[in-house]
N, C-alpha and C positions, 0 to 999 in steps of 0.2 A: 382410418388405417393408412390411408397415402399420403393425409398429410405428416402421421406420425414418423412412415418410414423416411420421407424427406430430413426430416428432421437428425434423424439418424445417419443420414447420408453423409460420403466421404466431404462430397461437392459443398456440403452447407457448413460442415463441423468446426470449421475455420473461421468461414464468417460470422459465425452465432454468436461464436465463444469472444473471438476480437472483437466484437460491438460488444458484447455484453459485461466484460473485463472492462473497456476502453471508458463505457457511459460510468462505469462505477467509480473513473479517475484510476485505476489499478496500475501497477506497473508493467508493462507489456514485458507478455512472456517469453522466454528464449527458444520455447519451441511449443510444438500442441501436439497430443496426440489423443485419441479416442480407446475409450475402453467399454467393451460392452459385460452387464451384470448378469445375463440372461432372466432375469426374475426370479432371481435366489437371493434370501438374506445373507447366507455365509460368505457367497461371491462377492456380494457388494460389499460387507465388510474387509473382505482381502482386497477389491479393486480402489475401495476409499483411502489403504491403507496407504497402496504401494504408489495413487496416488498423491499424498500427502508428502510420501518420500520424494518424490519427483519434484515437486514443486515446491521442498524445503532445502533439498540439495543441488538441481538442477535447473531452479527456475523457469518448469515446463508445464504448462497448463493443460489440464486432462478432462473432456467430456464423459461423462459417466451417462452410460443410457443403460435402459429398461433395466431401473433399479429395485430395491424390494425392502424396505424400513418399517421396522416393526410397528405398529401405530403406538401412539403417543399413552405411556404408562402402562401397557399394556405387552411390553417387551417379555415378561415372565411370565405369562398368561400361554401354558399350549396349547395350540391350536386357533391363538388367535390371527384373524387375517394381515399381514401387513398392508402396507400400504406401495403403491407403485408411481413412483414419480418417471414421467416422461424423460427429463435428463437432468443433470446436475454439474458442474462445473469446480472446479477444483484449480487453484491458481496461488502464484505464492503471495505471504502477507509478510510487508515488510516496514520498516523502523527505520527510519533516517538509512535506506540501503539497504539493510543490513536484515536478513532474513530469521524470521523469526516464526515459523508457520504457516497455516496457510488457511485459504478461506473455503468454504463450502458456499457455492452458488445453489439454491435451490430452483429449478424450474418444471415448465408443463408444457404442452402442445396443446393449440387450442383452431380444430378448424371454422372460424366462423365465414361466411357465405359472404356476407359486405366487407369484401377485403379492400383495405385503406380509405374506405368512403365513409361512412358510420357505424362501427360495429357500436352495437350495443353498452351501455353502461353495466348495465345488468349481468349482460354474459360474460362483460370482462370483469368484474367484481369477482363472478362465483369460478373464474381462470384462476385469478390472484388467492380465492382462498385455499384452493386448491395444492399451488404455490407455500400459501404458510402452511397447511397442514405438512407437507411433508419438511419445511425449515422447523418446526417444529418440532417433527417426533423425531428429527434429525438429530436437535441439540440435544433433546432429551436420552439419546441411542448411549449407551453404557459403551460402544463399540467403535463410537469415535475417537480419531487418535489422538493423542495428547500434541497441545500446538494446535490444532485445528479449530477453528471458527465459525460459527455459520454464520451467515452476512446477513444484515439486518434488511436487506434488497435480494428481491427476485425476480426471475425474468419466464416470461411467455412469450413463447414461442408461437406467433400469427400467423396467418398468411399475408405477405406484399404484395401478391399479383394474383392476376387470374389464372398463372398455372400451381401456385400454390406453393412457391418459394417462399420460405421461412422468415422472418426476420424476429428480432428480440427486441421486446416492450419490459422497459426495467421499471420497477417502479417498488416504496418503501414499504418493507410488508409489517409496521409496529401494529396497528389496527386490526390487521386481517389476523396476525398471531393472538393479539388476547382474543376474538371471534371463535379463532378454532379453538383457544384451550378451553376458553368456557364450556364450546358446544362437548366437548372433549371429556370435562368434569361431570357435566349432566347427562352424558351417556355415561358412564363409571357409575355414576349413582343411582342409574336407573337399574344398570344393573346389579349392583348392590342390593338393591330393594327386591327384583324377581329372584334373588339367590341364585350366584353361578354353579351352586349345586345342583339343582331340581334338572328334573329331565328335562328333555326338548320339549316333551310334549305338555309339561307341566307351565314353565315359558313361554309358548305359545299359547294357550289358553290365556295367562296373566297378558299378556300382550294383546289379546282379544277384547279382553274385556274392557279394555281402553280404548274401544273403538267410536265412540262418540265422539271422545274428547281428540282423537288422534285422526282416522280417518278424513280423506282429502281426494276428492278422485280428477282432481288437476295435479297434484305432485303428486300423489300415491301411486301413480301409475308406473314408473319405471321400476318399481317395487316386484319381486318374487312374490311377495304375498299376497300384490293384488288383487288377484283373484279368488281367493282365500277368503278375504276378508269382505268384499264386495258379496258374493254368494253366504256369507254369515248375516249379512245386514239384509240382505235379501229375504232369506230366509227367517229373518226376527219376527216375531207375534209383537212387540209394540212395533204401535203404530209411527212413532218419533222416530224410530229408524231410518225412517224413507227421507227423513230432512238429515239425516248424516250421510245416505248414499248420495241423493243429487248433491251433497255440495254446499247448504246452507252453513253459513256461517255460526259457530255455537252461540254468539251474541246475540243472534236474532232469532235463533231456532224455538226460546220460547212465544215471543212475539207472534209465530204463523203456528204455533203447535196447533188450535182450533181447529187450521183448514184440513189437519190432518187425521185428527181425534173425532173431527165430525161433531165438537161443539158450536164450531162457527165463529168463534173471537178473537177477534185481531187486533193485535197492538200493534205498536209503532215501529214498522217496517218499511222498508224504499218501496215501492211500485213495481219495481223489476223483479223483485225477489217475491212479493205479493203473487206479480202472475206468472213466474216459474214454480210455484207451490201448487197456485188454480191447475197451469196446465198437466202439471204430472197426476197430481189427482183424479180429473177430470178426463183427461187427454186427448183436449183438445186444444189448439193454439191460443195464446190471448194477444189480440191484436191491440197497439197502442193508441192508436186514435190520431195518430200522428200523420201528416199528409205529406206528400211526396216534396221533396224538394230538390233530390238530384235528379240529374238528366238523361240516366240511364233510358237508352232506346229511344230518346231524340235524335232528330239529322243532327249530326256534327257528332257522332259519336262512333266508336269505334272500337269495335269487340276482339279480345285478343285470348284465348287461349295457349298452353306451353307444356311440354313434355321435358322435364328438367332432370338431367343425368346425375346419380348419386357419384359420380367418379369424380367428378369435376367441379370446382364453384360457379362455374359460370359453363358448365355443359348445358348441350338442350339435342333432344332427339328430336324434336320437332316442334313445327310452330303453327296457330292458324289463326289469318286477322280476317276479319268481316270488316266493312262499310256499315254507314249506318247513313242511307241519301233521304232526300225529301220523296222517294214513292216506296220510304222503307228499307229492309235489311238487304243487300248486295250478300251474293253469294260469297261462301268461306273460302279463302285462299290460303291454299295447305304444302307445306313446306314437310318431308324428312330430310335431317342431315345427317350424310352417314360417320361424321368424325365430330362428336357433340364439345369438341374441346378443342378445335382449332378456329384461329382467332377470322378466318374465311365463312366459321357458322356465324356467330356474332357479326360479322360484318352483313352478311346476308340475313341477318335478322333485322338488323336495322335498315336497311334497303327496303324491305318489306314494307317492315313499318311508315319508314319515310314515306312512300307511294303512296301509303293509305292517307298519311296526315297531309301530303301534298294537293290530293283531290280533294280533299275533305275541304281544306282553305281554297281554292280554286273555286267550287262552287258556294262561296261564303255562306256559310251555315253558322255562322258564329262563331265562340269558344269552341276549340279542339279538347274534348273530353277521350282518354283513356276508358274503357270497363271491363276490370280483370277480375277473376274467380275465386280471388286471394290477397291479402299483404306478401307472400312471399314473390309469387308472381312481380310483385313490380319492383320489389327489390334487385331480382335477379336483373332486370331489364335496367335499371337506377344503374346496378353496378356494372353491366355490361357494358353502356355506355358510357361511366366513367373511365375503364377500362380504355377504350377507342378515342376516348379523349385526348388521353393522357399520349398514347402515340401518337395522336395528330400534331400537338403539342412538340414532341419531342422530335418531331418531324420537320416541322416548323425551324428549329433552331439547330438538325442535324442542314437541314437546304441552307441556311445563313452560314455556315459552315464550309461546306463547300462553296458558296458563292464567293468567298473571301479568300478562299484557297487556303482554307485549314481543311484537316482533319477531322470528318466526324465522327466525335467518341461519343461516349455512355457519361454516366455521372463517375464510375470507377475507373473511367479514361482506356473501355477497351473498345477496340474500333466496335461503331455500330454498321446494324446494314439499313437502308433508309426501304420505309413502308410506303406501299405506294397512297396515295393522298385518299382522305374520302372523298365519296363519290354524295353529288349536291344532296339524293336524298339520304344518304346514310347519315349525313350532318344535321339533314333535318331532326331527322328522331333522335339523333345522339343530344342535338342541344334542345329537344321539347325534355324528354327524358332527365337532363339534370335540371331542366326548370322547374321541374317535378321534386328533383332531389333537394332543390332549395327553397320548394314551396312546403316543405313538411315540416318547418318551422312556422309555417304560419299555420293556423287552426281554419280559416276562409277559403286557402287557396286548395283545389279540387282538379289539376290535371289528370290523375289516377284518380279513378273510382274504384274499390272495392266491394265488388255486388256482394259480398257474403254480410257485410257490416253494413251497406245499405238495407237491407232485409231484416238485419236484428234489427235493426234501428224499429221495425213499424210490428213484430212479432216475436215474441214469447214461445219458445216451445216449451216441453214438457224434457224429467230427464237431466244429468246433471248438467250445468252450463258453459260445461268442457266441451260437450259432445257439439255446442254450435256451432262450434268453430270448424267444422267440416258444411261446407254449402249443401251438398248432398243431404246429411241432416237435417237443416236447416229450411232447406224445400221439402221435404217429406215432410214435415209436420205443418210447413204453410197450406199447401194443398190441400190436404187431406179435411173430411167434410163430416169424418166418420171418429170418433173415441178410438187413439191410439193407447198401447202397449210402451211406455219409454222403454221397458228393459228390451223387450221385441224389437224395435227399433234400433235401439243403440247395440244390443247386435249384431243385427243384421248390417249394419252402416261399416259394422267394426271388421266382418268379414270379408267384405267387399273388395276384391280384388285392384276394382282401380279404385283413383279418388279423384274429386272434385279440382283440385289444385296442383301448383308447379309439380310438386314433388309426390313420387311414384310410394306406391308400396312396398313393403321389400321382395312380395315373391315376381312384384309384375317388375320393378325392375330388375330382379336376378334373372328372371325370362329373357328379357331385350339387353342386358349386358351378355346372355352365354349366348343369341343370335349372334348379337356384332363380334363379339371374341371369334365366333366360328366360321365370320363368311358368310353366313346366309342370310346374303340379300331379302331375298324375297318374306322368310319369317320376320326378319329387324322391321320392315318397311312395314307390316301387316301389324304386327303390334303396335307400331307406333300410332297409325293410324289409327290403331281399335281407343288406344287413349285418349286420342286428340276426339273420336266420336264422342266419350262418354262427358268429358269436359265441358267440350260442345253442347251436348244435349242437356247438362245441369246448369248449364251460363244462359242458356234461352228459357228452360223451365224456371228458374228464378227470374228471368224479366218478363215472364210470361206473368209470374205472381205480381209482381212491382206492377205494372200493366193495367190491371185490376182496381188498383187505388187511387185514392182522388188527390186531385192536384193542390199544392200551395199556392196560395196566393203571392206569398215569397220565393215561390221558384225563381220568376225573371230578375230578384234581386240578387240570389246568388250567382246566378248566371252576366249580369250585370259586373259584378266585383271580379269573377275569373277573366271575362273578357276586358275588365281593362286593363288585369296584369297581363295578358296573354299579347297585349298589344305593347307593352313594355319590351316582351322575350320576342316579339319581333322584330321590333327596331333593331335587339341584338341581333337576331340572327341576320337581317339584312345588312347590316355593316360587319359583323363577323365578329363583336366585339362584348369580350365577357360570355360570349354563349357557350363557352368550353368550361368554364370555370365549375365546380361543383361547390356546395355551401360550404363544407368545412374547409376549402383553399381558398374562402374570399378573403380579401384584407381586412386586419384585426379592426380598423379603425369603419370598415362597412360594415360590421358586423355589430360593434361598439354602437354605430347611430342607428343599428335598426330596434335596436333594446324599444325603444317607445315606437317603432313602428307595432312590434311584435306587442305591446301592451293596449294599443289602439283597435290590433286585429283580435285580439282574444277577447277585449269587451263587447265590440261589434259581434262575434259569433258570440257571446253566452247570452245577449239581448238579443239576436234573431232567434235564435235556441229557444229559449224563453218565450218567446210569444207564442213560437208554433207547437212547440212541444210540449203538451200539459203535466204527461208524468217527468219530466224533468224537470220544471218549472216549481210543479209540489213537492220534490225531492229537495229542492237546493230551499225552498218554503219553511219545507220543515225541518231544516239545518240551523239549530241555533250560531253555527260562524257567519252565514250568508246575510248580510245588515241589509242588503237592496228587496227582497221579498220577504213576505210573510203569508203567512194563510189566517183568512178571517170567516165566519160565519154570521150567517144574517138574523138577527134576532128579532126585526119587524122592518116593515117594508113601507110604512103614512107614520112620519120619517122614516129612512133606511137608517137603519140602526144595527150596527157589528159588534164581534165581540174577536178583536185581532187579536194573533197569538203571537205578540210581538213584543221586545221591550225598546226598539228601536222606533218602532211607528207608531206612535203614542200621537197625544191631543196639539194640534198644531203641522202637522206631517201632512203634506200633500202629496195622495196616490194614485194608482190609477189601476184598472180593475185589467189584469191579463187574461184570467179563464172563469170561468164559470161551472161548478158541476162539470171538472173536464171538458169544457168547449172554450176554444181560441176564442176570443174577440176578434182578432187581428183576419180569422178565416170567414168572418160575416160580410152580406155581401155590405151592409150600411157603411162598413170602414173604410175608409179611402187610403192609400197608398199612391203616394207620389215619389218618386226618384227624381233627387235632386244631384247638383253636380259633391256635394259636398255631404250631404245627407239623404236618410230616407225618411220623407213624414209622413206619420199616421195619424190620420185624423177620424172624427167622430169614434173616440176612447172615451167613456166613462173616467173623469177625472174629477177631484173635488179632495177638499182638505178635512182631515179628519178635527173631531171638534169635540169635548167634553162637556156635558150639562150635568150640573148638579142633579145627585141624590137620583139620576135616570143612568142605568146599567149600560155598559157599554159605548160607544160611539159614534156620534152622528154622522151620515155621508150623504152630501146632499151635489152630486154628479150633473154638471149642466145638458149631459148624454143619459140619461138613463135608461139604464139597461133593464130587461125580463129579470124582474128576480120574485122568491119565493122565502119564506122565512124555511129555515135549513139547510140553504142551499151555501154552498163552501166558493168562496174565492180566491183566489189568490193575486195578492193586493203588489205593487211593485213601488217603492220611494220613485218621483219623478225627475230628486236632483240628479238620480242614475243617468235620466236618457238625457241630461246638461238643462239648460234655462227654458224656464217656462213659456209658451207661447199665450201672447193675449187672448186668442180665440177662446181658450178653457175647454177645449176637447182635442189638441193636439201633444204629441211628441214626436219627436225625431230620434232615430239610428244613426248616429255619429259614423259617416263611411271613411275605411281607412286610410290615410295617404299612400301614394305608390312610391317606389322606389327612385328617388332624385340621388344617391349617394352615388352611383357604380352602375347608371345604365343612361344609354340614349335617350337625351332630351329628343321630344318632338320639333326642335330646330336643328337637332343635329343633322348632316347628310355625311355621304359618302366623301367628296371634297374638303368636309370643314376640318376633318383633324388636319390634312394637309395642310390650309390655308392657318391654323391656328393653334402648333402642336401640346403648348402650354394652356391653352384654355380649355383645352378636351382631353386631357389628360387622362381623368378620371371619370369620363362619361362614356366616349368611343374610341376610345384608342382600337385600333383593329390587331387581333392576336398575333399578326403578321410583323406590325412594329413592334410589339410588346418583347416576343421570342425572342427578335432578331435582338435587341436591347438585352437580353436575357444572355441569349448564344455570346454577344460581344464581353459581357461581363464575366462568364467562365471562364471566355479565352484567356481574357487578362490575370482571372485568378491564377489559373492552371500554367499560364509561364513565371506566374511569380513563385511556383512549386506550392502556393495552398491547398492546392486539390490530388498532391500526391498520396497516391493510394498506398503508399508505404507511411503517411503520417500516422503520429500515435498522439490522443486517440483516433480510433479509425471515423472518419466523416460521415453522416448518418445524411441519407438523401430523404430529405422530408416527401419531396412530389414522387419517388418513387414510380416513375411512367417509362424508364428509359426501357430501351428492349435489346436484348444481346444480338451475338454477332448468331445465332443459332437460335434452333427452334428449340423452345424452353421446355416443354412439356415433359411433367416427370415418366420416366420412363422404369415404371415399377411390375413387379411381375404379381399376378393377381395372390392373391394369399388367400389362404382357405376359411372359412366362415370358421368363427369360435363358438363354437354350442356349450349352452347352460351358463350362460353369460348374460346379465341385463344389462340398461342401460347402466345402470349408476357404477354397475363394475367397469364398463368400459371407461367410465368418467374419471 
């Protein structure tokens, strides 16, 4: 709702509308003015109108907000809902000059949380369709005026900053319009089929009984009926039911119906879905067999907890980082801040952090491991840092600026005011933090830990598989020794005032927003701190589980690959070069030669994957796309003799044996594991080429290792060209280890001197952000007296790095609005 009213705001209406005009090539209008719909259709059809006139005789471009368009085909239907498009634009359309109508802009507000760093594909997909439904039921509207257009482009409206300033993402909505008209058609026909005559309550029945086929309780939830429909299925006498409440997908629902009916037959289903079946039934957990390999609660780790403000993208009420030394966990160091959206919290978040990361590397412990409560958690921290970046940055090239005896402006050339510099550790976390944000292209690389996904990783709860995405969940069912209740559970988990992660609830945080609104100190600080307890005590009850389990033998190799890249992100930070940078501002052509870094790291993890993780291993086994595995069964043992379920690993294939009846090979202690500088070799593996003899069933394996085996017993077999060329020995393979980054970072001969001594040869390895800026600040100055950077040019200049900071504190300044009741999410959407 703050970022919608921004959007609305006098201060942004100008700029939206002239970037959004300007990117579409338009002709720049002779004037702008704003008109508000209130969320009336009659309104908007008089505001579109008058509008239209505006911009066919005046040449004045008009933002239309909180509009009201009846939905699509549906316009003579009463009582039906319209539709409410965030804002819309109106501008004239013109012909060699010469004015001829005018265009309808269709847009949306979208506040996502990684503002300019990586928001989502997904969430900006379902921004944009949102965008054509309403270009849609636009063109379709009888009540358009004649001469009026609707442009085949639309725009959402994001956030650019961390305080939540708008800016406009154009992009072509042909695609997303046939999407929504389809979806459009087969809702018309569905209702068609329930008859728009029959009662409500006739309708909701027919709507009921489609609940096998329909029900979902990962999307269903934002749903009015929710809970309607959840206590129907609840309440059902078949037993099949219970696989449409947790969640199973209908393709496989007959496959586990058995474990549900209590016949006991099982087809052919994943493993995961197998024992989220066992556990809801049963209720109790199903653990995977799988053995530890992150590092969670080793020394060199570092436990971080977060209290995240619903006002703000990057607010936080508070913060708490542990230690994690060699005689164990260091007590919690607890932060509240009482303004969770000024950029002094943030900075003093990363201060924090720094100090921790700085001891941590001091007493060499190894790789600097993150372990947070959540993905959202490291997001917010990803993009706070990005954020502090970006002013060090523009900091950088506002000091070359006055050093020259220019003027330091902004990107729109209005004076800025220069930020005071970071402080050694605030830089430290700021650039571990994005080495993080450009390690989430790799699948190996491990800065952030995620304990709630470390945990699913090694158990199965019961329940649908919505509900694990809450850690609190997700420990209650590890724990527990005793035959759980999912519906009890899920619950109680649901009632739960706090939660496990960044983000609050909504009564806990309307508590700690109407403390700070009010002044009082003492209540803001007592809440905050009761959140940061229960966090706290769900972040150590799941390492308390983790704890419990037994170690990999591949622990020290992954630990191995993080600390060589970790040694890369040092060099940068000790020469100060590239460490600011975030992944999506690297250079197109560093990005372009990591393509095969990123294909060398993703093989490397799905063949460490694979050896340690059994039910993974049989999952991608029994995927007839996967060519590299297969699953084989033993059909006698004086010869070993298989019967492979394979059409790739046939008579001539040499394989090698990765589990057994669910057990690692690679976890025995007979396997040797060597780390080499280039590889990792495992030796003493069951290897040997499969062989075909006449007129005898199945296939010979005659392993120069052989392994315990049993006729019945299931393997799961792997092609050896996967792990590259065969070793003479006849019982090894190697794990191809991935190259580090030589494109865009410090060689181990780089120093601090050598870009000096050789500014063209280190160009592209160390240049230090200091020079890069200043070369940066020199180049705008030049533009900016040649008049390319006048901010009256048309179109208007679109600032890609979007870091610069005004002459004044940004921060919207909105007046709280009252909560909208009998409203879900999707209405709000």
């Amino acid at each position: 709702m703050t970022f919608e009213s921004l959007v609305r705001s006098e201060r942004f209406v100008a700029e939206l509308l002239a970037r959004t005009v300007g990117q579409l090539d338009l002709p720049r209008p002779r004037g702008v003015r704003r008109r508000d719909c209130h969320g009336s259709v009659a309104t908007t059809a008089e505001e579109v109108a008058k509008a239209h006139l505006k911009a066919n005789f005046a040449g004045e471009a008009t933002m239309l907000t909180a509009l009201a368009v009846p939905y699509l085909h549906l316009e003579d239907v009463a009582g039906a809902t319209p539709i409410h498009p965030d804002f819309a634009i109106v501008c004239p359309r013109q012909d060699g000059g010469k004015a001829i109508g005018s265009w309808l802009i269709m847009g949306d507000a979208k506040d996502y949380e990684r503002v300019r760093s990586r928001i989502d594909d997904g969430r900006m997909l379902k921004g944009f369709l949102q965008v054509a439904l309403g270009a849609e039921s636009a063109a379709a509207w009888s009540k358009l005026p004649g001469g009026m257009r609707v442009h085949r482009y639309g725009a959402l409206a994001v956030p650019r900053n961390a305080f939540l300033q708008p800016e406009a993402v154009v992009e072509l909505l042909d695609d997303h319009r046939v999407e929504v008209r389809t979806r459009a058609h087969e809702r018309l026909a569905t209702k068609a089929e329930l008859g728009e005559s029959s009662p409500a309550e006739d309708e909701l029945a027919a709507y009921v009984e489609h609940l096998a086929a329909t029900f979902n309780p990962r999307s269903c939830v934002t749903c009015s009926l929710f809970a309607y429909c959840r206590d129907e299925l609840r309440a059902s006498a078949d037993p099949l039911a219970l696989l449409t409440e947790i969640g199973i997908d209908p393709l496989i629902r007959t496959a586990v119906a058995g474990l549900v009916s209590g016949s006991g037959e099982l087809g052919r289903a994943p493993q995961s879905t197998v024992a989220q079946v066992i556990a809801t039934v049963g209720g109790l957990p199903q653990w995977s067999g799988r053995l530890r390999v992150d590092p969670c609660g080793l020394p060199g780790t570092i436990n971080l907890v977060l209290v995240k403000s619903d006002a703000a993208a990057l607010g936080v009420h508070g913060l708490a980082v542990q230690r994690v030394g060699p005689a164990g966990p260091t007590a919690w160091v607890r932060r509240v801040f009482p303004d969770p959206q000024s950029p002094l919290t943030r900075r003093a978040m990363m201060r924090m952090l720094g100090a921790a990361i700085r001891e941590t590397q001091e007493a060499g412990l190894g790789p600097v491991h993150l372990v947070v409560p959540d993905r959202p958690t490291a997001d917010l921290l990803a993009t706070a840092a990005d954020s502090l970046a970006g002013v060090e940055l523009s900091r950088l090239r506002w000091q070359r600026d006055l050093d020259c005896g220019r003027p330091a402006l902004t990107f729109d050339g209005e004076p800025a005011t220069l930020p005071d510099p970071l402080h050694a550790d605030e830089r430290l976390a700021v650039s571990f933090l994005l080495e993080e944000d450009r390690a989430r292209a790799m699948s190996l690389r491990t800065p952030i830990h995620d304990v709630r996904a470390v945990l699913a990783s090694h158990v199965t709860p019961g329940g649908p598989a919505v509900d694990a995405g809450r850690l609190d969940y997700l420990v209650t069912w590890a724990e527990t020794t005793e035959p759980l209740d999912h519906r009890e559970v899920s619950d109680a988990i649901a009632e739960r005032t706090e939660t496990p992660g960044a983000r609050l609830s909504n009564s806990a945080s309307d508590v700690i927003h109407r403390a700070r609104r009010e002044n009082n100190t003492a209540t803001y600080d007592a809440l905050v701190q009761q959140a940061l307890d229960y966090r706290i005590e769900v972040l150590e009850r799941a390492l308390a589980v983790l704890e419990k389990l037994e170690l990999s033998r591949l622990r020290d190799v992954h630990r191995v690959l993080e600390g060589d890249a970790q040694a890369v992100w040092c060099r940068r930070l000790a020469l100060q070069a590239s460490d600011l940078v975030r992944f999506s501002r690297t250079y197109r052509t560093w990005r372009n030669a990591h393509v095969e870094m990123l294909d060398a790291d993703r093989k490397c993890f799905d063949q460490l994957t694979c050896l340690a993780d059994a039910s993974v291993a049989h999952d991608k086994a029994s995927d007839a796309g996967v060519r590299e595995l297969a699953l084989a069964t033993v059909m006698d043992i004086n010869p070993i003799r298989l019967d492979v379920q394979s059409r790739r690993l046939v008579d001539g294939s040499r394989v090698v044996a990765l589990h057994i009846n669910g057990r690692s090979l690679v976890e025995q202690p007979n396997t040797t594991i060597k780390i080499q500088a280039t590889s990792f070799k495992l030796g003493q593996m069951p290897i040997a080429t499969l062989t075909r003899v006449d007129d005898v069933e199945g296939l010979l394996w005659d392993p120069k290792v052989v392994p315990s085996l049993a006729v019945g017993d299931v393997l799961v077999l792997a092609d050896t060209t996967w792990f590259g060329k065969p070793f003479q020995s006849g019982h090894e393979i190697a794990v191809k280890r991935p190259s580090l980054d030589n494109q865009a970072a410090p060689k181990t001969t780089c120093s601090l001197p050598a870009y000096s001594a050789d500014p063209e040869g280190h160009k592209w390895c160390c240049r230090p952000h200091t020079v890069a800026e200043a070369e940066w600040s020199d180049t705008l100055a030049q533009r900016r007296a040649r008049g390319e950077l006048n901010p009256e040019t048309w179109p208007p200049l679109v600032d890609e790095e979007r870091f610069d900071v005004g002459p004044v504190d940004e921060r919207p300044d909105v007046s709280p609005a009252p909560a909208l009741n009998g409203l879900t999410l999707d209405d709000l959407d």
